[in-house]
Backbone atoms as SQL, in Angstrom:
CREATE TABLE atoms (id INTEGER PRIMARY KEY, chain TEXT, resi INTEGER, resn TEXT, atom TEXT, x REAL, y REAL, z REAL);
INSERT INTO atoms VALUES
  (1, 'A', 1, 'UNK', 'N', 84.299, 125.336, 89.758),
  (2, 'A', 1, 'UNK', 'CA', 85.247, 126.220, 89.113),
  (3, 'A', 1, 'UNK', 'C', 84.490, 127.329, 88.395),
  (4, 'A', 2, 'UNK', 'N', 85.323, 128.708, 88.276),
  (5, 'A', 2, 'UNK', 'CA', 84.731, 129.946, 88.154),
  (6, 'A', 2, 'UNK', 'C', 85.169, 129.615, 86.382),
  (7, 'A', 3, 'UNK', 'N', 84.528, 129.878, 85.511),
  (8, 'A', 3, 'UNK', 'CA', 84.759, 129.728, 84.055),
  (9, 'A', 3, 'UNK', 'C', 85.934, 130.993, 83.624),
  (10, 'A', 4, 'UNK', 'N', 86.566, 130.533, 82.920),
  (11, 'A', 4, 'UNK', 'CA', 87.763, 131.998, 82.213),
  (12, 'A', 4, 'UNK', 'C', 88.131, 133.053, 83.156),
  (13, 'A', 5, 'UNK', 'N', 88.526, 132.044, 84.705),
  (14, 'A', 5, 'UNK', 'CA', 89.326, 133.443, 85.393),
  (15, 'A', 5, 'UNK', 'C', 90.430, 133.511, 84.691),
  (16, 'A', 6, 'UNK', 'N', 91.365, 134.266, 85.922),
  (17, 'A', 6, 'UNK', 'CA', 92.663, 134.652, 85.506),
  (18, 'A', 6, 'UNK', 'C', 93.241, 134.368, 86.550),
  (19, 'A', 7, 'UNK', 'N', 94.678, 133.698, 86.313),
  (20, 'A', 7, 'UNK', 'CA', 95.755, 133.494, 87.585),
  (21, 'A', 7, 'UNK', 'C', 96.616, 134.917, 87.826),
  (22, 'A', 8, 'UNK', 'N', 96.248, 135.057, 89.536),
  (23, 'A', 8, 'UNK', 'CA', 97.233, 136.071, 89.898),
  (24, 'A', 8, 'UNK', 'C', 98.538, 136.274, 89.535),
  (25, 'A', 9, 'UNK', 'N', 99.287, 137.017, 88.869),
  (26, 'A', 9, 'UNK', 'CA', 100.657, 137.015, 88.374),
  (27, 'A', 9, 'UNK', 'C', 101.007, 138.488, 89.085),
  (28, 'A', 10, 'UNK', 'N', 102.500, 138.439, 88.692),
  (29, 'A', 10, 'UNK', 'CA', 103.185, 139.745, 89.394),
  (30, 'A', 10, 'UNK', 'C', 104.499, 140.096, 88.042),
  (31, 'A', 11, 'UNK', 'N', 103.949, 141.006, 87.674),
  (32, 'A', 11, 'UNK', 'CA', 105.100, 141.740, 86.621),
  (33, 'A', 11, 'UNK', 'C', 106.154, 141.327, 86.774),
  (34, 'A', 12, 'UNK', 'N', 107.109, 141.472, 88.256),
  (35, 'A', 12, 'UNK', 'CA', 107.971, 141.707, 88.898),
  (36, 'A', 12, 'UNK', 'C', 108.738, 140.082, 88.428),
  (37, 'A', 13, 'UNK', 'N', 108.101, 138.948, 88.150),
  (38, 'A', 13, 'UNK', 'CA', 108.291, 137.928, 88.218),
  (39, 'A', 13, 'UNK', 'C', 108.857, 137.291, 87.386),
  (40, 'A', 14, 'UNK', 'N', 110.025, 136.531, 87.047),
  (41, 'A', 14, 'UNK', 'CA', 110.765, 136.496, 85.606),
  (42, 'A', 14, 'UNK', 'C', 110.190, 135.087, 85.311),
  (43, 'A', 15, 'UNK', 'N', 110.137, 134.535, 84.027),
  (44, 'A', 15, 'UNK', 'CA', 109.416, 133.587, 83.802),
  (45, 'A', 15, 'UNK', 'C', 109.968, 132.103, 83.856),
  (46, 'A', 16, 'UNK', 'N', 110.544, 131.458, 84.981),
  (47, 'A', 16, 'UNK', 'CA', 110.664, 130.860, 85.560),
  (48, 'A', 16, 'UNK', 'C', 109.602, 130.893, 86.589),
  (49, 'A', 17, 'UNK', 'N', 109.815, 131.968, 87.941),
  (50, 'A', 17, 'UNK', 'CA', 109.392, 132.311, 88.800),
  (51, 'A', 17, 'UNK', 'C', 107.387, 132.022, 88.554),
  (52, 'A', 18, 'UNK', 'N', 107.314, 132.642, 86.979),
  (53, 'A', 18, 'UNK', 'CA', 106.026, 132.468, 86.674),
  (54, 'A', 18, 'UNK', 'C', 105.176, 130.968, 86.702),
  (55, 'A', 19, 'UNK', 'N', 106.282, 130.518, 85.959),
  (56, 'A', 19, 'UNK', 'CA', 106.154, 129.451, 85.165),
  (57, 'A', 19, 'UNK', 'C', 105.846, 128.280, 87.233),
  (58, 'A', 20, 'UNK', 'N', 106.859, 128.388, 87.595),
  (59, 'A', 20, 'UNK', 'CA', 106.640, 127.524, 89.044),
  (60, 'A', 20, 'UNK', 'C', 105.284, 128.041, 89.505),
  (61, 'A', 21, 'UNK', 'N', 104.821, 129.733, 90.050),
  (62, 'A', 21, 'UNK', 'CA', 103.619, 129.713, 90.325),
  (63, 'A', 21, 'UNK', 'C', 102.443, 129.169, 89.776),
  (64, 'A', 22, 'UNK', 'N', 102.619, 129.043, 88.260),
  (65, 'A', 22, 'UNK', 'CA', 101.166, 128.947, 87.613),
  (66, 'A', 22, 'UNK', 'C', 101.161, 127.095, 87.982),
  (67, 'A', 23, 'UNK', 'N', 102.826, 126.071, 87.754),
  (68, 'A', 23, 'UNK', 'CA', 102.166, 125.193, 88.442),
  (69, 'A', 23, 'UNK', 'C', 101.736, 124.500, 89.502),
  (70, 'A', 24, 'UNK', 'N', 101.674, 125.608, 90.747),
  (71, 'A', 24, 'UNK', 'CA', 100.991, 125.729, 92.094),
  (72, 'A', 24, 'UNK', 'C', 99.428, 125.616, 91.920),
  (73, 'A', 25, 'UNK', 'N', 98.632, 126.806, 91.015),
  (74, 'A', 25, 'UNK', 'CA', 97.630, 126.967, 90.372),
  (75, 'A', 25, 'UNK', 'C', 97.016, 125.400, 90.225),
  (76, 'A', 26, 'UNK', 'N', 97.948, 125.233, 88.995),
  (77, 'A', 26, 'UNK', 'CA', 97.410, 124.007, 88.342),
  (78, 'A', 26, 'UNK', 'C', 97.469, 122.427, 88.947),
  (79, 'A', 27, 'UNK', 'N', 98.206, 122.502, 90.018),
  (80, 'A', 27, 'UNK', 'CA', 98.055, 121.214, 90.887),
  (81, 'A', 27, 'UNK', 'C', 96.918, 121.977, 91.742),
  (82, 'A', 28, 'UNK', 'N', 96.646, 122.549, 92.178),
  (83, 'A', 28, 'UNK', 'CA', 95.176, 123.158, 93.240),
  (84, 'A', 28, 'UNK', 'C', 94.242, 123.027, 92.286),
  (85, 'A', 29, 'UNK', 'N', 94.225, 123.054, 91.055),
  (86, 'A', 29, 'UNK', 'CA', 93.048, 122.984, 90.095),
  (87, 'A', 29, 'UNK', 'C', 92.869, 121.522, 90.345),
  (88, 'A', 30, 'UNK', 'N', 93.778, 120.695, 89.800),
  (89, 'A', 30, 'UNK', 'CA', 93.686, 119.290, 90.060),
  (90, 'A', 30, 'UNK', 'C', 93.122, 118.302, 91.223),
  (91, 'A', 31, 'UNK', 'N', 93.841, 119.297, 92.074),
  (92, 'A', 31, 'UNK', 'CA', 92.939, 118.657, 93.749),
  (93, 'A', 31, 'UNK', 'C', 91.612, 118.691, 93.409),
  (94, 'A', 32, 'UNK', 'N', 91.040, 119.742, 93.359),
  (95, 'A', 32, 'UNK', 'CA', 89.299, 120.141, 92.893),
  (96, 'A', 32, 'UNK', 'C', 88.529, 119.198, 91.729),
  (97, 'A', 33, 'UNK', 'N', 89.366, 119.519, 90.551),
  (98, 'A', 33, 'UNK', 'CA', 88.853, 118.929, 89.392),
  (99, 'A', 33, 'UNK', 'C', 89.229, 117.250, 89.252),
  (100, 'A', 34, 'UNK', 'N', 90.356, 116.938, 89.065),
  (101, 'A', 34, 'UNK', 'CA', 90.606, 115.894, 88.617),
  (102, 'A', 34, 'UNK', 'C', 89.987, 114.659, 89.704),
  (103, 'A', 35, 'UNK', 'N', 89.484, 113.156, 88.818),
  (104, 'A', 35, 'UNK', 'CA', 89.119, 112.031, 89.942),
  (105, 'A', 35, 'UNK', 'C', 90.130, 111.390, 90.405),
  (106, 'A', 36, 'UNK', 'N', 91.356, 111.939, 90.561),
  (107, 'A', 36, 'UNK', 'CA', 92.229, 110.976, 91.109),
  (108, 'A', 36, 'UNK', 'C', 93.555, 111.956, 91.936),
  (109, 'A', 37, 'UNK', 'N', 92.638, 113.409, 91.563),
  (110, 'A', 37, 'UNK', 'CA', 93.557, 114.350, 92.717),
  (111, 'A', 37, 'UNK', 'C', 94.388, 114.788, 92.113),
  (112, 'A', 38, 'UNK', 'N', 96.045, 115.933, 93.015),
  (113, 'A', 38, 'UNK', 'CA', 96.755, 116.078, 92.642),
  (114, 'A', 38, 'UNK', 'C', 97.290, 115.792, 93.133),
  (115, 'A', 39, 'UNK', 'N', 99.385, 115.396, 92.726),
  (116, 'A', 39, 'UNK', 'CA', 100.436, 114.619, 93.626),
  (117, 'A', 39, 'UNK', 'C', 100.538, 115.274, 94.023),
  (118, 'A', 40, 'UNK', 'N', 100.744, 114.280, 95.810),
  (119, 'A', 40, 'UNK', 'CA', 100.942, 115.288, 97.197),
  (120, 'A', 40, 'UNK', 'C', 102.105, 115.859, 97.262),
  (121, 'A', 41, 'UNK', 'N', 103.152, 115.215, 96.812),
  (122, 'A', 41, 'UNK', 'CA', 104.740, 115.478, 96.681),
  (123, 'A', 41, 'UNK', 'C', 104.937, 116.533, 95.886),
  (124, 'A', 42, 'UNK', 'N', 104.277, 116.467, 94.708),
  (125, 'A', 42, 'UNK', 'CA', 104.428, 117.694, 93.856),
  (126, 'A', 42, 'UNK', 'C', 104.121, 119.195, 94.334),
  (127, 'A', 43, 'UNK', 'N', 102.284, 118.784, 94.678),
  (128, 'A', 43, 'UNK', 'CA', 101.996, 119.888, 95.339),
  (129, 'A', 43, 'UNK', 'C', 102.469, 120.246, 96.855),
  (130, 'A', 44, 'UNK', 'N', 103.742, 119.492, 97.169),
  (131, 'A', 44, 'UNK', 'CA', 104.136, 120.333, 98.273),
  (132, 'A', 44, 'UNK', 'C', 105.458, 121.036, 97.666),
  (133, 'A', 45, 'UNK', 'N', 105.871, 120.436, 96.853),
  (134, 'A', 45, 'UNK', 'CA', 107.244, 120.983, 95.930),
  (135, 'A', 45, 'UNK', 'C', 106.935, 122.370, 95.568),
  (136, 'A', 46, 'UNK', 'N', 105.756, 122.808, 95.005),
  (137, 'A', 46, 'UNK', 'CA', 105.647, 123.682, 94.289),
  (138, 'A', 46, 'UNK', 'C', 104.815, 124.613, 95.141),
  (139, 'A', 47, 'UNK', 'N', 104.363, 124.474, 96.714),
  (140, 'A', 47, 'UNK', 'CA', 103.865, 125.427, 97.561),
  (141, 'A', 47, 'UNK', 'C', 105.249, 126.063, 97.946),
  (142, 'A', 48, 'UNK', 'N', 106.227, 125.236, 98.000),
  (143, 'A', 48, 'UNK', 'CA', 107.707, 125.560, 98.983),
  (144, 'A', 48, 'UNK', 'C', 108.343, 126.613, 97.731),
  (145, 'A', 49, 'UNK', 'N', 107.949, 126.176, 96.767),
  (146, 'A', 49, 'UNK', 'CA', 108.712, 127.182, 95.389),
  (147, 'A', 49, 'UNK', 'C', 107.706, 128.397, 95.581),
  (148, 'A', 50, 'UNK', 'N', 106.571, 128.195, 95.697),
  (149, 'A', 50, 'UNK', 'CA', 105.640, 129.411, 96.009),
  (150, 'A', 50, 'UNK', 'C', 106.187, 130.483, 97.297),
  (151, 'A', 51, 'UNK', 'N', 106.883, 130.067, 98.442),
  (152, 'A', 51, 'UNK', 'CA', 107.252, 130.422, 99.320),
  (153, 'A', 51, 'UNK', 'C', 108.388, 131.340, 99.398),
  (154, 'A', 52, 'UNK', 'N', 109.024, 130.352, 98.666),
  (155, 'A', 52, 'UNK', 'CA', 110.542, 131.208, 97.914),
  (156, 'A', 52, 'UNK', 'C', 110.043, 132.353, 96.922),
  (157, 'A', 53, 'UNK', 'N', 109.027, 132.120, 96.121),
  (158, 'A', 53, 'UNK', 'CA', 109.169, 133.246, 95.191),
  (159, 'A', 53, 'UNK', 'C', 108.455, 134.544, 95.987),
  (160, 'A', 54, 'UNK', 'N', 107.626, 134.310, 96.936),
  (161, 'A', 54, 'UNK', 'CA', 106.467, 135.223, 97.529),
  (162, 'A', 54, 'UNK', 'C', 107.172, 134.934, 99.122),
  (163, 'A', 55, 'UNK', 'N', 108.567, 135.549, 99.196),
  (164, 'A', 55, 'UNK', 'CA', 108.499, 135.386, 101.187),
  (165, 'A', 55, 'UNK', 'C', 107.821, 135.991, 102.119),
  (166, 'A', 56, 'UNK', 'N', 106.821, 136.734, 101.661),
  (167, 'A', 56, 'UNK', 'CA', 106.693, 137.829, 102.848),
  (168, 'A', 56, 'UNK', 'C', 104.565, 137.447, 102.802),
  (169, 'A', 57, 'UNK', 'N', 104.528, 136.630, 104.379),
  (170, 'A', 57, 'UNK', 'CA', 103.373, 136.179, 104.061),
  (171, 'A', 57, 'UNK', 'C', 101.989, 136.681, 103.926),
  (172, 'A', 58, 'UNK', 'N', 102.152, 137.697, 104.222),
  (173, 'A', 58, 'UNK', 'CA', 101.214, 138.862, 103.950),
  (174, 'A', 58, 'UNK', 'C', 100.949, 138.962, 102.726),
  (175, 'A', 59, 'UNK', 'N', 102.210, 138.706, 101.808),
  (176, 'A', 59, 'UNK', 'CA', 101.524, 138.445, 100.053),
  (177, 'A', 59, 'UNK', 'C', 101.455, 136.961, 99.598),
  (178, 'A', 60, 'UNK', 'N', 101.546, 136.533, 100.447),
  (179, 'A', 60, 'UNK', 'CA', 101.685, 135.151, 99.855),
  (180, 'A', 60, 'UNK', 'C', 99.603, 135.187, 100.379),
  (181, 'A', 61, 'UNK', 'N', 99.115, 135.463, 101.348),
  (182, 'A', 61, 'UNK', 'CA', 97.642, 135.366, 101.880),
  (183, 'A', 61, 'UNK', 'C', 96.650, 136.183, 100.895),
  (184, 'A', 62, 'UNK', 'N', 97.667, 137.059, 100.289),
  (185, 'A', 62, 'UNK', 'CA', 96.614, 138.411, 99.244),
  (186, 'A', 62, 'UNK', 'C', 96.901, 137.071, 98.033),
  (187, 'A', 63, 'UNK', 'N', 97.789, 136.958, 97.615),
  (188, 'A', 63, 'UNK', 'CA', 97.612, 135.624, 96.191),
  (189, 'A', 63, 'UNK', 'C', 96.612, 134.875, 96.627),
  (190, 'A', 64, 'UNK', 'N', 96.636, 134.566, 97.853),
  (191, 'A', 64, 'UNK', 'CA', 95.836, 132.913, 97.556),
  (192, 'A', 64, 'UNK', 'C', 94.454, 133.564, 97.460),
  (193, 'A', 65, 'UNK', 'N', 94.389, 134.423, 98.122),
  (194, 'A', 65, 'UNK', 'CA', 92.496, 135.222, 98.703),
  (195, 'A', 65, 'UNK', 'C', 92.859, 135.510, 96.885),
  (196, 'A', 66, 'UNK', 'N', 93.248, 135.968, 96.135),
  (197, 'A', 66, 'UNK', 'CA', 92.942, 136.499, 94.495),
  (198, 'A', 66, 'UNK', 'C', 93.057, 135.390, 93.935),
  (199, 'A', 67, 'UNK', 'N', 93.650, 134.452, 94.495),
  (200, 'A', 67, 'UNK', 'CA', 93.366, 132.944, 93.049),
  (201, 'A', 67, 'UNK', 'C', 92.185, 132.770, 93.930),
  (202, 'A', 68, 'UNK', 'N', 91.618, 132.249, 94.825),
  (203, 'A', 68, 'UNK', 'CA', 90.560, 131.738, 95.702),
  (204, 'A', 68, 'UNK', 'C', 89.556, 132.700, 94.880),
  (205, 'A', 69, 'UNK', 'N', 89.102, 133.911, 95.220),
  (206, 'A', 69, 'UNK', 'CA', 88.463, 134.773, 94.677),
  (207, 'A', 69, 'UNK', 'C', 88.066, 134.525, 93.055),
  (208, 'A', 70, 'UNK', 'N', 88.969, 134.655, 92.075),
  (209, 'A', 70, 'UNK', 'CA', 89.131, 134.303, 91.030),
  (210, 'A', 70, 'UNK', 'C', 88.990, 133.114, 90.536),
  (211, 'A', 71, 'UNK', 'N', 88.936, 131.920, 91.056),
  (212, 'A', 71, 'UNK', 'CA', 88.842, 130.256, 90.830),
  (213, 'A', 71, 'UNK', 'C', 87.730, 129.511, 91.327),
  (214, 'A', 72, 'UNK', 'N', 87.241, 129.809, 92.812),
  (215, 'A', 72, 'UNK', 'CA', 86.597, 129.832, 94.027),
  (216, 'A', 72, 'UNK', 'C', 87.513, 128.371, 94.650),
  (217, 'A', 73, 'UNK', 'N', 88.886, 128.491, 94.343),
  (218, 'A', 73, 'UNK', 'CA', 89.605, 127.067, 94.954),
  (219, 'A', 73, 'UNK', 'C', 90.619, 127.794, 95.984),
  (220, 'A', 74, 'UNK', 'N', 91.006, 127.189, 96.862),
  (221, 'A', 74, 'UNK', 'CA', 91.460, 127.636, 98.163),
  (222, 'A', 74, 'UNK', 'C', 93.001, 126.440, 98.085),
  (223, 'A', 75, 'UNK', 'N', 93.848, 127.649, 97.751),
  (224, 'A', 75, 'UNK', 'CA', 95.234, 127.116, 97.965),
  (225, 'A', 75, 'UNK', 'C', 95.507, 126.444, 99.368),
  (226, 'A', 76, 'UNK', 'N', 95.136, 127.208, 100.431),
  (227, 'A', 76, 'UNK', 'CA', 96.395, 126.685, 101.561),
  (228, 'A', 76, 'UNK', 'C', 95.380, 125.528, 102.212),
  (229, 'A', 77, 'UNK', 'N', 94.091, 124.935, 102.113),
  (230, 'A', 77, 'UNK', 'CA', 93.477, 123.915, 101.999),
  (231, 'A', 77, 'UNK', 'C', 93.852, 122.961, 101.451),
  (232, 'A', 78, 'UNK', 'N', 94.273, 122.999, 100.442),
  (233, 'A', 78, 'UNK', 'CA', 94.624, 121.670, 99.403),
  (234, 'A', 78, 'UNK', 'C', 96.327, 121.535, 100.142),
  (235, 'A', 79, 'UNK', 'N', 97.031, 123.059, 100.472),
  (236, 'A', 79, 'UNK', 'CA', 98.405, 122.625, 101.051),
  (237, 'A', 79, 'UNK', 'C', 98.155, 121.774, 101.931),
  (238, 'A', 80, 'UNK', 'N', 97.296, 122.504, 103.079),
  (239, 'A', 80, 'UNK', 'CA', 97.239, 121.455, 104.250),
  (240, 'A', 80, 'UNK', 'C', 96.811, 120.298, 104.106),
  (241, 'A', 81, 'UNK', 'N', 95.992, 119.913, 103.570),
  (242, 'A', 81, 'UNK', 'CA', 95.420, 118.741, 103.288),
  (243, 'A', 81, 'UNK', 'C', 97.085, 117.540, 103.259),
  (244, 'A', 82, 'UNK', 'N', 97.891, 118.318, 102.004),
  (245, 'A', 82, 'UNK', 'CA', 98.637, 117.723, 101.073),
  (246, 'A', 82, 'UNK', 'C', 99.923, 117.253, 102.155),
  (247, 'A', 83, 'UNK', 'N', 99.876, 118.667, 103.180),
  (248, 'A', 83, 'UNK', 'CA', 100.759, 118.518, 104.229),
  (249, 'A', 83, 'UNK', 'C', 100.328, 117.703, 105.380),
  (250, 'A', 84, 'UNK', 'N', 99.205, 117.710, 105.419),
  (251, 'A', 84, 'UNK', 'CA', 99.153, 116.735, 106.797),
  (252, 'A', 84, 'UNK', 'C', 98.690, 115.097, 106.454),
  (253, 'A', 85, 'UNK', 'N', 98.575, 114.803, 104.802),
  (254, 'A', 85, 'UNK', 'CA', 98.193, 113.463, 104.330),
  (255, 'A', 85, 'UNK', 'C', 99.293, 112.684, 104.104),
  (256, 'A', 86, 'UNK', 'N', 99.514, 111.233, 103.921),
  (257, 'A', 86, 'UNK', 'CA', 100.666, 110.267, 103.696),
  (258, 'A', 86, 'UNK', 'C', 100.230, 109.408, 102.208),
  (259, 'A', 87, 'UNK', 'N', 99.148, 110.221, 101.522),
  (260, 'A', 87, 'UNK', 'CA', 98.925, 109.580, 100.316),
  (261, 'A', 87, 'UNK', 'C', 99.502, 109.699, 99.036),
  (262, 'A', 88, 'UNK', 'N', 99.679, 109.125, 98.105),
  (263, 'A', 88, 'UNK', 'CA', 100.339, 109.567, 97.238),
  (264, 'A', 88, 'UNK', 'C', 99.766, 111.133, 96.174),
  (265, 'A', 89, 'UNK', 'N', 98.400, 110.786, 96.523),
  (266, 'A', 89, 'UNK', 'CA', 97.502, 112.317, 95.501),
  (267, 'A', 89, 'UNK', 'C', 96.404, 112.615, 96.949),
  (268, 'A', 90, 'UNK', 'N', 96.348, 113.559, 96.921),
  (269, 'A', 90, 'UNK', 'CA', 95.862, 115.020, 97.199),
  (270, 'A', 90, 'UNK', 'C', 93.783, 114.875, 96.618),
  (271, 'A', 91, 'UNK', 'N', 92.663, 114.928, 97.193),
  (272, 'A', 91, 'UNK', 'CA', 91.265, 115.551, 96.444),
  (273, 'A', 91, 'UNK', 'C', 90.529, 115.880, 97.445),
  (274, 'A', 92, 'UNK', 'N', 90.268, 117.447, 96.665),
  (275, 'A', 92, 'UNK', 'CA', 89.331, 117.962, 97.537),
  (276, 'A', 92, 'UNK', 'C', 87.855, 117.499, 97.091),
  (277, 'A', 93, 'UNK', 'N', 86.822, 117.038, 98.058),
  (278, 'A', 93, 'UNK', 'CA', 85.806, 116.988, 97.510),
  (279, 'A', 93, 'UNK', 'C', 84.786, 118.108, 98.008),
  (280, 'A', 94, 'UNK', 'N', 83.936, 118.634, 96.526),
  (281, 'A', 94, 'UNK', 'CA', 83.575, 119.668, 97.236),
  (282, 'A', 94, 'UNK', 'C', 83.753, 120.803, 97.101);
């Protein structure tokens, strides 16, 4: 982990909308950081809320490349992972 980044946000975004992205963020932090992962269920809950708030995937690929960039953690890795696993938590090692 990159020390005191910053999570990509969008003005445009009312704070709900915020509030669901940042905990997209923070379950992908968890995959990385935490020893016991993040929930797979959750973190697919809150990629699909990511989807809804960001439809157009061309920005949904510029967020993840600016949290990735900014974090050095890779959102749609931990999705897939989360999407193609039957476990209850989610870890990236690595």
């Amino acid at each position: 982990m990159k020390p005191n980044y910053q999570y990509p946000i969008f003005e445009d975004w009312n704070r709900e909308e915020l509030t669901q992205v940042c905990k997209l963020y923070q379950l992908v932090e968890d995959a990385y950081e935490l020893p016991h992962g993040a929930n797979r269920v959750g973190l697919l809950d809150a990629y699909a809320d990511f989807q809804k708030i960001v439809p157009a995937k061309g920005e949904q690929r510029t967020i993840e490349r600016q949290f990735e960039s900014n974090s050095g953690y890779n959102i749609f890795k931990v999705f897939k992972l989360a999407r193609d696993s039957t476990t209850k938590n989610v870890k990236i090692n690595g």
